[in-house]
C-alpha positions in Angstrom: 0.0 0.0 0.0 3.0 2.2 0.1 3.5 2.7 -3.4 -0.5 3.9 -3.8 0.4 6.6 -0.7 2.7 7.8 -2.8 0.9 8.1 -5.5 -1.4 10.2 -3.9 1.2 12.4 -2.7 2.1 12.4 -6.6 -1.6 13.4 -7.7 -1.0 16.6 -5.2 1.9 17.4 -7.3 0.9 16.7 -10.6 -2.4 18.6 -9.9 -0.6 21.8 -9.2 -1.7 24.9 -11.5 1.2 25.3 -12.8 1.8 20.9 -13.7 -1.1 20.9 -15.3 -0.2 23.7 -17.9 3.4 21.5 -18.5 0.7 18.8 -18.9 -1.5 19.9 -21.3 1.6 21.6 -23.7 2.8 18.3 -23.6 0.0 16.3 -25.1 -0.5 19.4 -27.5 3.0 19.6 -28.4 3.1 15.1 -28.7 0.1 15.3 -30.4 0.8 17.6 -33.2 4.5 16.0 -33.6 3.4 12.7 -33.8 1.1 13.3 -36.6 4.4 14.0 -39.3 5.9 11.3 -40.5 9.5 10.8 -39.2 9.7 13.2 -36.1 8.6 10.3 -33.1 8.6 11.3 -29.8 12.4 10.8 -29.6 12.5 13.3 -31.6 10.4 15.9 -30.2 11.6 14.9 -27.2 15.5 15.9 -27.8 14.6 18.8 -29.6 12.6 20.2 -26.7 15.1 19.5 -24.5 16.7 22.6 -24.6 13.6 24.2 -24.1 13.2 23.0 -20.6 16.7 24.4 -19.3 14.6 27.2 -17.2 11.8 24.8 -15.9 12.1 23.1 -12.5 12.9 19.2 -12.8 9.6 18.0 -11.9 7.5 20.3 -14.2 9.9 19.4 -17.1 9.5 15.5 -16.6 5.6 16.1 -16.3 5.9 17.6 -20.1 8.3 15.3 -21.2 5.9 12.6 -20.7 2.9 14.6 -22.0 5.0 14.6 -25.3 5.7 11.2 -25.4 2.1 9.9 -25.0 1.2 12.5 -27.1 3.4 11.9 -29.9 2.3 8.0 -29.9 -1.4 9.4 -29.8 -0.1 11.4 -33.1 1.4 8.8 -34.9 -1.2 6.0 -35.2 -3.9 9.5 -36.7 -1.8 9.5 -39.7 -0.5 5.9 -39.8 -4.5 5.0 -40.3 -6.0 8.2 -42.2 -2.7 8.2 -44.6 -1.2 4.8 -44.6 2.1 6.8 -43.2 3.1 5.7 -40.1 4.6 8.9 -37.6 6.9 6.8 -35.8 7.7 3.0 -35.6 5.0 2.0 -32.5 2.3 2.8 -35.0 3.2 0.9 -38.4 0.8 -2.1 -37.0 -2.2 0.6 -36.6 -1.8 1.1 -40.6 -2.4 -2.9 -41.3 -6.2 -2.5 -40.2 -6.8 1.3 -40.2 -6.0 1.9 -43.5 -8.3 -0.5 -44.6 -11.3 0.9 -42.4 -10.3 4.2 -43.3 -10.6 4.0 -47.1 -14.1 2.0 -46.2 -15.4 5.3 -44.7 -14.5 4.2 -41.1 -11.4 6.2 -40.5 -13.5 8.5 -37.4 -14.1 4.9 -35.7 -10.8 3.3 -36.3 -9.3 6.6 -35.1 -11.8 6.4 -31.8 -11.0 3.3 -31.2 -7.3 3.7 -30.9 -7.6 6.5 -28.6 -10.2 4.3 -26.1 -7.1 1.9 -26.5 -4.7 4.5 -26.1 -6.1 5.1 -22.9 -7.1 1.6 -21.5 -4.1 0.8 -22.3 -1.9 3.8 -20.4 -4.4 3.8 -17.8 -3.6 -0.2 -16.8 0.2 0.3 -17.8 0.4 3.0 -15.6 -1.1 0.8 -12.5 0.9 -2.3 -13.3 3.9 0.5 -12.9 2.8 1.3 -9.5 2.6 -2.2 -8.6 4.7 -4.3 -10.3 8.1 -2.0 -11.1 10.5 -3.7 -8.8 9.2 -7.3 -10.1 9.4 -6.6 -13.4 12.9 -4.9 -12.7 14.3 -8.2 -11.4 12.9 -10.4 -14.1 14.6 -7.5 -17.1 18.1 -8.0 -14.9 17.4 -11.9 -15.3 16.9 -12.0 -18.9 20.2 -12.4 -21.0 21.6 -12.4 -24.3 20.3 -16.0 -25.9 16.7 -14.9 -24.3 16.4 -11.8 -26.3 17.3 -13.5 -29.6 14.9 -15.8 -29.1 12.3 -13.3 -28.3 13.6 -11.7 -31.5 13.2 -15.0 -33.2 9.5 -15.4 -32.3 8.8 -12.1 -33.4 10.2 -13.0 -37.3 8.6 -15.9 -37.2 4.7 -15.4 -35.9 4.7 -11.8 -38.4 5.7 -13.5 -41.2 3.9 -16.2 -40.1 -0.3 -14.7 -39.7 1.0 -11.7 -42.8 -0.2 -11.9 -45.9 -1.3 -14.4 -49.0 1.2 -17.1 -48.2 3.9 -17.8 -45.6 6.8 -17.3 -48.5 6.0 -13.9 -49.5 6.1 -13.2 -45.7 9.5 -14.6 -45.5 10.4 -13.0 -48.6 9.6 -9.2 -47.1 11.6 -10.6 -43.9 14.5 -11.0 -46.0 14.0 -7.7 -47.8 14.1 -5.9 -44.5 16.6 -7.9 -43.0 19.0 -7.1 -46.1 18.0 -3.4 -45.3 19.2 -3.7 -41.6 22.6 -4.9 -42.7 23.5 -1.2 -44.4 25.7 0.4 -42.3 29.3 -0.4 -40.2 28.9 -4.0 -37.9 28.6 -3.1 -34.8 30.7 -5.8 -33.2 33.7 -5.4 -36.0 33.3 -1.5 -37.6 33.3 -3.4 -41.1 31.1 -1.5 -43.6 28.2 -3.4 -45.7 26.0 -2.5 -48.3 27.2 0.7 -48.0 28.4 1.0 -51.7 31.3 3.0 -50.1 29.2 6.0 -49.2 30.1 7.9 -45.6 26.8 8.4 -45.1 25.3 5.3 -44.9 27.6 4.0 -42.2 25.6 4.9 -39.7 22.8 2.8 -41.5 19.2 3.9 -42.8 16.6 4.9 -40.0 14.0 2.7 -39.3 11.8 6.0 -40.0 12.9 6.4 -43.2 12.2 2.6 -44.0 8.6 2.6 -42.2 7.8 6.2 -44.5 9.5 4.7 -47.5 7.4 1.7 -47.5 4.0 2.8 -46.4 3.9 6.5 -47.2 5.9 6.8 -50.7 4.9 3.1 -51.7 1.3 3.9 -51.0 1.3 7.2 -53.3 3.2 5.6 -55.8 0.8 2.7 -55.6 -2.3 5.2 -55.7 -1.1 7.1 -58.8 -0.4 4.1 -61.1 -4.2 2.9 -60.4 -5.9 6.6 -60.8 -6.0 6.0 -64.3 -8.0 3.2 -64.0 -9.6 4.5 -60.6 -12.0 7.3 -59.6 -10.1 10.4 -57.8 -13.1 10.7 -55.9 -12.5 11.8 -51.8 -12.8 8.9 -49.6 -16.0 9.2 -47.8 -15.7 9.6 -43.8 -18.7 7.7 -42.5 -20.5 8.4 -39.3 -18.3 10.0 -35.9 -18.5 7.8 -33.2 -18.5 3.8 -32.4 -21.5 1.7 -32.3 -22.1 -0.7 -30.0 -20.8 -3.7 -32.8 -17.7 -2.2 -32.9 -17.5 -1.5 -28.8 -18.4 -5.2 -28.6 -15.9 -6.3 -30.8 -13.2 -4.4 -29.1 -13.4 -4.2 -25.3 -11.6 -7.3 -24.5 -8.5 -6.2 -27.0 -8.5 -2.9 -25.0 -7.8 -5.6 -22.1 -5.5 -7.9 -23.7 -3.4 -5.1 -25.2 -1.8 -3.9 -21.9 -1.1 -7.7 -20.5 1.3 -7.8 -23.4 2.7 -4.2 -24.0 3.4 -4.2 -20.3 6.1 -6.6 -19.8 7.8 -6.1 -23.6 8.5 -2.4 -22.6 10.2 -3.0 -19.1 13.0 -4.7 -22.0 15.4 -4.0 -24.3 13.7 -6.1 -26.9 12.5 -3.3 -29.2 10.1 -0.9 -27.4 6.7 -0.5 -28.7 7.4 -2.4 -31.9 6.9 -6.6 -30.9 3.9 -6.1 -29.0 1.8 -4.2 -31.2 2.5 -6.8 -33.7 2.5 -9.7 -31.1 -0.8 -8.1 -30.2 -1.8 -7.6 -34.1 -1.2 -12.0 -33.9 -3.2 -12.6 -30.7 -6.4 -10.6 -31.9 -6.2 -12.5 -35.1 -5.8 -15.5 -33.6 -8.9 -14.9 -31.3 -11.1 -13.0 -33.8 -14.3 -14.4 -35.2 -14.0 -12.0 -37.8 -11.7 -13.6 -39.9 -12.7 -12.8 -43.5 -12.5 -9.2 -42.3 -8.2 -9.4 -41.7 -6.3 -6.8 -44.2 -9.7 -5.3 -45.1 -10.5 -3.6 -42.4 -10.7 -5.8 -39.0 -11.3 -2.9 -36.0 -9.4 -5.4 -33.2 -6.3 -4.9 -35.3 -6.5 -1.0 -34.6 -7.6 -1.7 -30.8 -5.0 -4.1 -29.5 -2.0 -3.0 -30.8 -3.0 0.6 -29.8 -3.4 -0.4 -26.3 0.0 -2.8 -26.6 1.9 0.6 -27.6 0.6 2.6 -24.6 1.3 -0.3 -22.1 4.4 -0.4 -23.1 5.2 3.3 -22.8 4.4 2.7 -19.4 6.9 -0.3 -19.3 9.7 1.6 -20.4 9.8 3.7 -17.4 10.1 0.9 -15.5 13.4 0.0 -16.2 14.2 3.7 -16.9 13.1 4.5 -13.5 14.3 1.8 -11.5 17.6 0.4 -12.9 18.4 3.6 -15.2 18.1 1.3 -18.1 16.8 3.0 -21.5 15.2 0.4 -23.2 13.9 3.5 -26.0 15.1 6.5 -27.7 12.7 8.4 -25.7 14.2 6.7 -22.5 17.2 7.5 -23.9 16.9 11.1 -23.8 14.7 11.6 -20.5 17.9 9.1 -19.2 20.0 12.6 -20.7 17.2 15.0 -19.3 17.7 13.6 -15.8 21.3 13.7 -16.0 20.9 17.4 -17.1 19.5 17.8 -13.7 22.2 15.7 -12.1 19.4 13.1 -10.9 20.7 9.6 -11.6 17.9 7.5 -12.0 18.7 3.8 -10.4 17.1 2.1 -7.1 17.7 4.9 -5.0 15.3 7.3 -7.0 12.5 6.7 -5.3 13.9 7.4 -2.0 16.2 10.4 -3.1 13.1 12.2 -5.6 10.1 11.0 -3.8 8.6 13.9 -5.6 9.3 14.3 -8.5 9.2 10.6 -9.6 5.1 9.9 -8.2 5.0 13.3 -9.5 5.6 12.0 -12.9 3.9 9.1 -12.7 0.7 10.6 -11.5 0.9 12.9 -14.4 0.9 10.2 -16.3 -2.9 9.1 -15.3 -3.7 12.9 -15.6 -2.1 13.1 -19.7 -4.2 10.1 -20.2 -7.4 11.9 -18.9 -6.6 15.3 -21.3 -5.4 12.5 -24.5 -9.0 11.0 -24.7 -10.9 14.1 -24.1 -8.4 16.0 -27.2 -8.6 12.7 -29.2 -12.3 11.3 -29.0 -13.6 14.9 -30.3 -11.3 15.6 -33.0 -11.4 12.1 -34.5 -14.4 13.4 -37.0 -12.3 16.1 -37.6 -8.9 14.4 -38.5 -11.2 12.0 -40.5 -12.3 15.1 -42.9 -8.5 14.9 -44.5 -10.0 12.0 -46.5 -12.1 14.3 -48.0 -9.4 16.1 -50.1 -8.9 14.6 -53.6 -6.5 12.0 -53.9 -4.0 13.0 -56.1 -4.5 16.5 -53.8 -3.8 14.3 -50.4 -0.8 11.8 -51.7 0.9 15.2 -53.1 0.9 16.0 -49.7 2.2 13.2 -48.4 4.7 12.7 -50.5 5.9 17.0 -49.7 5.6 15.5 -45.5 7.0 12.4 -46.3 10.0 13.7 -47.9 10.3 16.6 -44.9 10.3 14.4 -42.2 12.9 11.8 -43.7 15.3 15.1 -44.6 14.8 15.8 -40.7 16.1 12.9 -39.7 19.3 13.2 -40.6 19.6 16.1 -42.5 21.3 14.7 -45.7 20.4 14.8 -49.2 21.0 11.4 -49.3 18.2 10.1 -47.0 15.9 11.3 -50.2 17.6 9.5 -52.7 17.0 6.3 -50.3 13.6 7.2 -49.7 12.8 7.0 -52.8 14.6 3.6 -53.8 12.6 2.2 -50.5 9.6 3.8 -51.9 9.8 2.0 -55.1 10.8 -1.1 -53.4 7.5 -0.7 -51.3 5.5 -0.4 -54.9 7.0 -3.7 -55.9 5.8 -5.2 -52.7 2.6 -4.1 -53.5 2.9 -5.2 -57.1 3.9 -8.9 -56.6 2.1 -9.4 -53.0 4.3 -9.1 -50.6 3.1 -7.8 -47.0 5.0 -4.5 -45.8 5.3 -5.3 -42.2 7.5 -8.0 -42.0 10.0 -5.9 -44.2 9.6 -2.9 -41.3 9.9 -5.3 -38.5 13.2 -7.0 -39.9 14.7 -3.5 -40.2 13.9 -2.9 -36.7 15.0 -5.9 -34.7 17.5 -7.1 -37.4 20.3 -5.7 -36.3 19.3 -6.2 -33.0 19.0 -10.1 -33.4 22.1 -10.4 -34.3 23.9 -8.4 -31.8 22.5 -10.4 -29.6 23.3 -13.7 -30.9 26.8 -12.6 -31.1 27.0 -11.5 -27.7 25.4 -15.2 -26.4 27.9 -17.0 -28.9 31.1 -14.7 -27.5 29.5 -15.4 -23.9 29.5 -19.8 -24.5 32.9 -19.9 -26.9 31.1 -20.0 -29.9 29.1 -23.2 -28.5 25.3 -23.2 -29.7 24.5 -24.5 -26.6 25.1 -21.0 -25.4 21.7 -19.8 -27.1 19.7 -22.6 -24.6 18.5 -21.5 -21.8 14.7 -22.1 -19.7 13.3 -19.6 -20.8 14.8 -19.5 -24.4 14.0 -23.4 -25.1 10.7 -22.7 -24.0 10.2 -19.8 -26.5 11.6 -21.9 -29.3 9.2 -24.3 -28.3 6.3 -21.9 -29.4 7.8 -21.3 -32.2 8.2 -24.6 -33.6 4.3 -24.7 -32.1 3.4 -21.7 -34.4 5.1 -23.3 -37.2 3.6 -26.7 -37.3 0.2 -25.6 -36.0 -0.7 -25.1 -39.9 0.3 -28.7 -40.5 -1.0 -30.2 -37.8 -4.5 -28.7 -38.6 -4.8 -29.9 -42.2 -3.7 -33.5 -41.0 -6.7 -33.5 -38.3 -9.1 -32.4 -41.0 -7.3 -34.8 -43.8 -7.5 -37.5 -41.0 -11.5 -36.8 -39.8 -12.0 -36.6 -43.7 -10.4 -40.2 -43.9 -12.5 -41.3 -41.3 -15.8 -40.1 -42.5 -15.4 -41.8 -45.8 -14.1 -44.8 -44.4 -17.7 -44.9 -42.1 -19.7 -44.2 -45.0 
């Protein structure tokens, strides 16, 4: 009961005059930042951190995290209006919303991922009250071979429930696998794929793949068809949800957090594997099925709610072990060191204040999200009013700003443009987008890790085998044969019936 007294003590902060104003700047600031492609909430983040230099620590935190809710609130408007994702935690939203969007449903996919947004914040935010110091232990516990095998799961089940066939999956795996390999090795300093070019050592942002793909693929994939296709606006449908659409999606609202939750207290990815772990589970469970890649509203709700979950599982570990398991960790890590406040196990004890402080505010930006969201989704659903060859113009101008801001080189729009036409082959020939994203993301990842776990054991693949590791690769192989095992049954009961008649 400690840990709730405290959070009391927090709401008395965080409900100061004065908070609430850092608050609600915050969510404004996140909201209207997450909604262009390619400037996250890492972004906005580190470029407000400057900003904050005159504000008191506690006032600054309270905005920081306002930004970063905000921003994820922001990203998942245009990722299912526009097909162009504002930052990685919201490419899943565009699998389903897009769909439902160009059906005339964009106001309710939009509604429901702001009812997820806040289910899901609201019961990640408890389980961070609660649960930080367990969850702590079991992030310390997990090692090298565990993490690739999480890693491992993740290729396998999106590749796996994506798309016409299980080959054209693994064929956009490769593609973005291949993709994560540009740049210097991070264990050896060796360049590849870089075609000698300086600025590709550093490797391509995942930004710049997710708004190649999506955004510039989609556009490109729009224009070739308007010859053959209407211009017409999209039509926008009617404002709120209905009570089909609230049945549908009040237990993904629920399931959402149980997995965001634990993904974001490690360094496994952030936002990314849950929302698509999520995107599996509601699939899995959904009676819907003909309605999957046309427009399925549990595949908006679910991974919505995994992404805000696991905003509030990053703090976690940021919080309690100073472990950044985000770029947006990453920098409120730097912001706290700006204030010389080390954040570790003794933060609680040393900044009583300012960390329920924070947390509390977390409950409050939640409250002011859903009341700015829920409203304005009509509104943000009017874009798909404007003319299409007006609207992908646009994206293609916003498209092109936000992968210049990334890094600021010419460059990055020369290889948005080659990942843009790769993303119009995909389309062309089949091939689901996501796996390609995902394989960019963790790629490089996966096999830092598996390096690390074969340095570790000698270079003995008994090294990668641990409890919990076998028993991932266990659902794998489960995932895997499940297809195989199913059409045996039904081959078998088939067998059976004709051997009875």
């Amino acid at each position: 009961m400690d840990a709730f007294t405290s959070l009391m003590d927090g709401f008395g902060t965080a409900l100061t005059p004065i908070n609430l104003l850092w608050a609600a700047v915050g969510v404004l600031l996140g909201t209207a930042i997450g909604v262009l492609p390619g400037i996250g909430p890492a972004m906005a983040v580190a470029l407000l951190l400057p900003v904050t230099y005159g504000l008191e620590p506690t006032g600054a935190f309270i905005m920081f995290a306002g930004i970063y809710y905000g921003a994820m609130f922001g990203g998942s408007t245009t990722s299912i209006l526009l097909n162009t994702p504002g930052e990685s935690a919201a490419v899943v939203a565009a699998m389903e919303g897009h769909p439902m969007a160009k059906a005339g449903r964009g106001a309710q996919a939009l509604a429901a991922a702001a009812i997820g947004h806040f289910a899901g914040g609201m019961i990640g935010t408890l389980l961070l009250v609660a649960l930080a110091p367990t969850v702590a232990d079991l992030a310390v516990d997990i090692g090298a071979p565990d993490y690739f095998a999480i890693m491992v799961l993740a290729f396998i089940a999106v590749t796996s429930v994506l798309g016409s066939s299980r080959i054209r999956g693994l064929a956009s795996l490769l593609i973005g696998l291949t993709i994560g390999l540009v740049g210097l090795d991070q264990m050896t300093g060796q360049q590849r794929l870089t075609f000698g070019s300086l600025q590709l050592a550093d490797g391509i942002d995942v930004v710049i793949v997710a708004v190649g793909l999506f955004a510039i693929g989609e556009a490109l994939w729009v224009a070739a068809h308007l010859r053959r296709t209407s211009g017409q606006a999209i039509p926008v449908g009617r404002p709120w949800l209905g009570g089909d659409d609230v049945k549908r999606t009040w237990k993904s609202w629920l399931r959402g957090p149980l997995i965001g939750f634990p993904f974001g207290a490690i360094p496994a990815g952030g936002a990314e594997i849950p929302t698509f772990l999520s995107y599996v589970t509601e699939k899995r469970l959904s009676k819907h099925k003909d309605e999957w890649g046309k427009g399925a509203i549990e595949g908006v709700a679910g991974p919505e709610s995994a992404a805000s979950a696991s905003a509030a599982g990053t703090l976690v570990s940021m919080l309690t072990l100073g472990l950044p398991t985000t770029a947006v960790a990453a920098v409120m890590l730097a912001a706290f060191q700006q204030y010389g406040i080390q954040p570790g196990p003794l933060l609680f004890e040393r900044e009583a204040d300012l960390v329920w402080g924070l947390i509390a505010s977390l409950f409050v930006g939640m409250v002011l999200l859903l009341a700015l969201n829920l409203p304005l989704a009509p509104v943000w659903a009017k874009l798909l009013r404007i003319p299409r060859p007006y609207l992908y113009a646009g994206i293609l101008f916003f498209a092109a700003v936000g992968a210049y801001a990334v890094g600021g080189e010419a460059l990055d729009l020369v290889v948005l443009l080659v990942i843009g036409l790769i993303g119009f082959g995909m389309r062309r020939y089949g091939l689901p987008v996501l796996p390609a994203v995902i394989g960019v993301i963790l790629g490089p990842n996966a096999e830092q890790q598996l390096r690390r776990a074969l340095q570790i054991s000698d270079g003995d693949a008994d090294g990668l085998l641990t409890p919990f590791s076998v028993t991932v690769y266990g659902l794998i192989v489960l995932i895997v044969a499940w297809p195989l095992l199913k059409k045996a049954v039904v081959r078998a009961r088939r067998r059976a019936v004709d051997v009875e008649a």
